[in-house]
C-alpha positions in Angstrom: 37.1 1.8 -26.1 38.4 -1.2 -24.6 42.2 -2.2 -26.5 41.7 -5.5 -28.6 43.9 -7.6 -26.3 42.2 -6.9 -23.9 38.6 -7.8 -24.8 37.3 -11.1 -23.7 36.6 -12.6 -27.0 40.5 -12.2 -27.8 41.1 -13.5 -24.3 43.7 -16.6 -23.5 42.8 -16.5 -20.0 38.7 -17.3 -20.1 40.5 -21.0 -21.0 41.4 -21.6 -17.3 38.5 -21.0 -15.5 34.5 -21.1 -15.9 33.9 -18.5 -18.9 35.3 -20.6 -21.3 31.7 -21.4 -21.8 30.7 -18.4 -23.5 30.0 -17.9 -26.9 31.5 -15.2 -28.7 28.5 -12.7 -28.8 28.3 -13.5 -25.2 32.1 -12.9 -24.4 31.5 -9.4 -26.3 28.4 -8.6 -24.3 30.9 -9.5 -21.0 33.6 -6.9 -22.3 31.7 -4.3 -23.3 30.3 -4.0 -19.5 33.5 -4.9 -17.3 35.7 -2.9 -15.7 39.7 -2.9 -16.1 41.0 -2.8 -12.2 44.7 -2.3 -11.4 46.0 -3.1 -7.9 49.5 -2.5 -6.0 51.2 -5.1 -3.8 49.5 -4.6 -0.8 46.0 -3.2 -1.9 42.9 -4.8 -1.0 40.9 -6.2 -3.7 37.8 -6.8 -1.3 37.2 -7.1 2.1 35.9 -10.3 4.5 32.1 -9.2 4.9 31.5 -6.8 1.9 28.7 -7.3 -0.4 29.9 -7.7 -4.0 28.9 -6.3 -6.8 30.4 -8.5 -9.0 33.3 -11.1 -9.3 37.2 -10.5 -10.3 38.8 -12.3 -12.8 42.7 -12.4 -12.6 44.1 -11.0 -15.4 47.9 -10.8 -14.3 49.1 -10.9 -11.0 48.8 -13.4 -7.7 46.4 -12.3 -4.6 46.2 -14.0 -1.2 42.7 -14.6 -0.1 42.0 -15.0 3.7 39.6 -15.4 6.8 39.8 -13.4 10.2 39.7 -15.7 13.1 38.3 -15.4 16.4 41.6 -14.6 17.8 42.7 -11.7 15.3 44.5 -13.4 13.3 44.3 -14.1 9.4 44.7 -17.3 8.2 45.5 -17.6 4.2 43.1 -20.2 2.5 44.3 -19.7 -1.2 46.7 -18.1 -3.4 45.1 -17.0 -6.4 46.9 -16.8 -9.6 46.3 -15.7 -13.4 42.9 -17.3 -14.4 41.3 -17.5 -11.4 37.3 -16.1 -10.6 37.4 -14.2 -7.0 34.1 -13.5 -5.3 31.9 -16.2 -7.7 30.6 -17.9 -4.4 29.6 -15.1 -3.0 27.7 -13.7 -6.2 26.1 -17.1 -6.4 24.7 -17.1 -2.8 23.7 -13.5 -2.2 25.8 -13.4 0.9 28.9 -11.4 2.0 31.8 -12.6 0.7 33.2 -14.7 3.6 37.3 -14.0 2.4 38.8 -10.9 2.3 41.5 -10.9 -0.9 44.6 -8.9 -0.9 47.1 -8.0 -3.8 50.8 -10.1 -3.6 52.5 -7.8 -6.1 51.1 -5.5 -8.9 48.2 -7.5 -9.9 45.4 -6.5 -13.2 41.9 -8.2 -12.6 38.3 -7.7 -14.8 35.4 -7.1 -12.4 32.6 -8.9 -14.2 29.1 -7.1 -12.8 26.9 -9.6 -10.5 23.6 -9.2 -12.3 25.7 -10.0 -15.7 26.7 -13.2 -13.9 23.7 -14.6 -12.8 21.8 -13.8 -15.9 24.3 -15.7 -17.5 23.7 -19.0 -15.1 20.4 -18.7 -15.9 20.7 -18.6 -19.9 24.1 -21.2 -20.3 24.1 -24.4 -19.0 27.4 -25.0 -19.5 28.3 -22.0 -17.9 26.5 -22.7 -14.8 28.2 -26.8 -14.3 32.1 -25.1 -15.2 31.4 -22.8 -12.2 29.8 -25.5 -9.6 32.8 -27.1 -10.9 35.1 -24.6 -9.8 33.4 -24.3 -6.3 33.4 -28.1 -6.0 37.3 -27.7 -6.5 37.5 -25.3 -4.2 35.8 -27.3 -1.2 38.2 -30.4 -1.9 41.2 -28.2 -1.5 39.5 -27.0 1.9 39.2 -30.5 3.1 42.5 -31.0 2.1 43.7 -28.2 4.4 42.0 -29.4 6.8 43.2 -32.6 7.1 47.2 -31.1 6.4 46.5 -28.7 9.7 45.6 -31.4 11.8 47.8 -34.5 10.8 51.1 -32.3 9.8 53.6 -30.6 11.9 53.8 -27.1 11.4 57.3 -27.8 9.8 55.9 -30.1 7.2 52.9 -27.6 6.3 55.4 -24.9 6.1 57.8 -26.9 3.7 54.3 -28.2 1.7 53.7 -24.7 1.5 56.9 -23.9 -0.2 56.6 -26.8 -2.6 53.0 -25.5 -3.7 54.7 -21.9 -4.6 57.2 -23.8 -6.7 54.9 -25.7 -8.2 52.0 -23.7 -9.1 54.4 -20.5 -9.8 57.3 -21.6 -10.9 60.9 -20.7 -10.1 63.0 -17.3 -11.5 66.2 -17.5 -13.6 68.2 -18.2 -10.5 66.1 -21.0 -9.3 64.6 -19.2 -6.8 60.9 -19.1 -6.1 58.7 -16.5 -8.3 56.3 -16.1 -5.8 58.2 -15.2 -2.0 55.4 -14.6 1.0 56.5 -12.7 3.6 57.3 -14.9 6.5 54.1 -13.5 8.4 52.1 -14.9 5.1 53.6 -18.2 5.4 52.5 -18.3 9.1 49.0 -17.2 8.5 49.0 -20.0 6.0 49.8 -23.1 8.0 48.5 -21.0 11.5 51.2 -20.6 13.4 53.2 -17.5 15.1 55.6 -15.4 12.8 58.7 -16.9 15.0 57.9 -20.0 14.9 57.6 -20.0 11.1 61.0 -17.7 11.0 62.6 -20.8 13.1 61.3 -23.5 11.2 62.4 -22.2 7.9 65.7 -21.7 9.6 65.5 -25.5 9.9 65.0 -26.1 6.7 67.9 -24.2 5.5 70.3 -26.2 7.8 68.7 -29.2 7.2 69.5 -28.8 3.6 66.1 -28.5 1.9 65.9 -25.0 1.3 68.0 -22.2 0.4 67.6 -18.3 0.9 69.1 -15.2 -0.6 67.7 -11.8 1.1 63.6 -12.3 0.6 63.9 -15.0 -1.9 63.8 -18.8 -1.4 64.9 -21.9 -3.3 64.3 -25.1 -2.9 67.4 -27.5 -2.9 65.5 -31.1 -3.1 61.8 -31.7 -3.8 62.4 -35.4 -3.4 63.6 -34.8 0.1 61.5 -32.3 0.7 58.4 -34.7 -0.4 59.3 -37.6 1.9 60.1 -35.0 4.2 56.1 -34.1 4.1 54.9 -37.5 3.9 57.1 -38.6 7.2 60.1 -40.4 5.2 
């Protein structure tokens, strides 16, 4: 039997993302059929062309969700953090998931089965506008990144990379960001080679904006940082 904190009806997290629409009976009826998944820094959650079976909901942890490209190379769309739904466009299409998603540190998800999902679209209206809400979201952020790739220097996308960690994650008691991507990660996220990244955040440092200490990274000015970005 499932402990009580960690049964969906006694659930903070539903609040952040689209199964806050459930009823309690319904919540229960989700708990009694998921599945508690752990993951290690490093695992893979799911893999870029696998069918799912059902979708993920981020318990604790943050995972980096990605797409192969033609040359070899992944390139990070998303961070996902506590709250989140992977795998729900998938489900919602019937098609292999197009993403692959891989664990950032020790990470806890629920894995909700697919036929429990789309039963649910069908019975809760509510349900079924918070995730096309989600998706919606989703597809703005993507035209965002769009646009960033092709009117930002790699420099500024790397530094509006860094700002995102700090504000979506948060900083540690030092002031240092809680969240630290390898610098490969940061390169697959604004598509560039490792070096370059390595040079550019070597850059920042000098340039004042940034700060390091071994893996970890602080950011020194946002202001700066933010005009920086927007070519101030």
């Amino acid at each position: 039997m499932k402990k009580p904190e960690n049964r969906c009806e006694n659930c903070v997290i539903r609040q952040f993302n689209a199964l806050k629409a459930f009823s309690k009976e319904e919540l229960r009826s989700i708990s009694d059929q998921k599945k508690m998944m752990e993951y290690k820094k490093g695992d893979l959650i799911f893999k870029e062309g696998e069918k799912l079976n059902g979708v993920f909901c981020v318990r604790d942890g943050v995972s980096k969700l990605s797409k192969l490209s033609p040359n070899g190379k992944n390139q990070i769309v998303k961070i996902a953090k506590k709250g989140e739904i992977l795998g729900q466009r998938s489900v919602v299409s019937d098609e292999k998931t197009n993403l692959s998603a891989v664990a950032l540190n020790d990470t806890a998800m629920c894995f909700i089965p697919k036929q429990l999902i789309i039963d649910k679209i069908n019975d809760n209206p509510e349900f079924t506008r918070n995730l096309l809400k989600v998706m919606a979201e989703d597809l703005r952020a993507s035209d965002n990144f769009i646009v960033n790739m092709s009117q930002n220097n790699v420099k500024q996308r790397i530094a509006e990379s860094l700002l995102y960690l700090y504000t979506n994650f948060g900083t540690d008691d030092e002031g240092f960001l809680s969240i630290n991507l390898s610098r490969e990660d940061l390169a697959n996220i604004v598509g560039t080679a490792t070096e370059s990244a390595i040079r550019l955040i070597s850059e920042l440092k000098k340039e004042g904006y940034i700060s390091t200490k071994a893996k970890k990274t602080k950011i020194e000015d946002v202001k700066a940082m933010e005009d920086m970005i927007n070519g101030f």
